[in-house]
Every structure is written in structure tokens, then in C-alpha cells.
N, C-alpha and C positions, 0 to 999 in steps of 0.2 A: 759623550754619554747620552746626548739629546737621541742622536740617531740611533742609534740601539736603543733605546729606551718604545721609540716609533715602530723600530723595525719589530722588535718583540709585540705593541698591542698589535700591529697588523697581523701579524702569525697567529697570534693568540683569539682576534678576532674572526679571523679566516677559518682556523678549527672547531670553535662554537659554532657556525655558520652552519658547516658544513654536519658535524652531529645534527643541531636541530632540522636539516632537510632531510638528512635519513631517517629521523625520528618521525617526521611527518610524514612520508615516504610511509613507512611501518604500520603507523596508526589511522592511513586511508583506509576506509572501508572496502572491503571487497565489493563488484556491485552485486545485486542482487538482482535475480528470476522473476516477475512477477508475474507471468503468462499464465501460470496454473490458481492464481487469484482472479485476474480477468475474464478465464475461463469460469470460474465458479462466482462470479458479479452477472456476468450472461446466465448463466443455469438462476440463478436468483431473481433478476429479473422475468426471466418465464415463468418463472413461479408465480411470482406476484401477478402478472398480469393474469395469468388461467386462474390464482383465488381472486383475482376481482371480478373473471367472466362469471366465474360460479357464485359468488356473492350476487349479483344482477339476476340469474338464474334463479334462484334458493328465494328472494326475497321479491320478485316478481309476481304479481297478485294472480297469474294465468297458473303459476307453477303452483301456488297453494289450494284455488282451486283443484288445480287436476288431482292432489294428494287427497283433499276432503273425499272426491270421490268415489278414490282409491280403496279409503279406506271403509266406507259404505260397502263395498260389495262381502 
């Protein structure tokens, strides 16, 4: 009865085994695309850097004069 008793958890353990790897299997994630984010991390970063040219621009003591001027005529 011992051996059958053996041979049964081996089976029994072999089949749980083997569900929980398709289950796993299942619930991998697809991977995912990220190229159309990286793409828009690039486009965001040019952004940022042209508002910090134009920040330097705008707040530059040459560029308010020349507006003072400007606005004299």
C-alpha cells in the first residue's frame, strides 16, 4: 500500500506542477511597445530646452531694453 500511496502523491504532485506552469504561462504579461513614448520623451525634451532658450531671451536685460524702445515709438 506504501507504493501506491508514493505513486499517487508523485502523480498528484506532477499535475499541480504542471497547471501552475500554464497558469503562469497565462498570466505573463504581453511585452509591451514603448517606442511611441521615447518618441514623445525626445519631442519633450526639445521643448524644454527652446523654453529655457526663450526663458534666457525674454528675461535678458538687452531684450527688455530693446521692448522699452519699442514701445516709445
Amino acid at each position: 500500500m506504501r507504493l501506491f500511496e508514493l505513486i499517487t502523491i508523485i502523480a498528484i504532485t506532477a499535475i499541480i506542477a504542471g497547471l501552475i506552469k500554464e497558469l503562469l504561462k497565462k498570466r505573463k504579461a504581453p511585452p509591451v511597445d514603448l517606442s511611441h513614448l521615447e518618441n514623445r520623451l525626445e519631442n519633450l525634451e526639445k521643448l524644454e530646452e527652446r523654453v529655457n532658450v526663450l526663458e534666457a531671451i525674454v528675461t535678458d536685460k538687452g531684450y527688455a531694453l530693446k521692448r522699452d524702445i519699442d514701445n516709445l515709438r
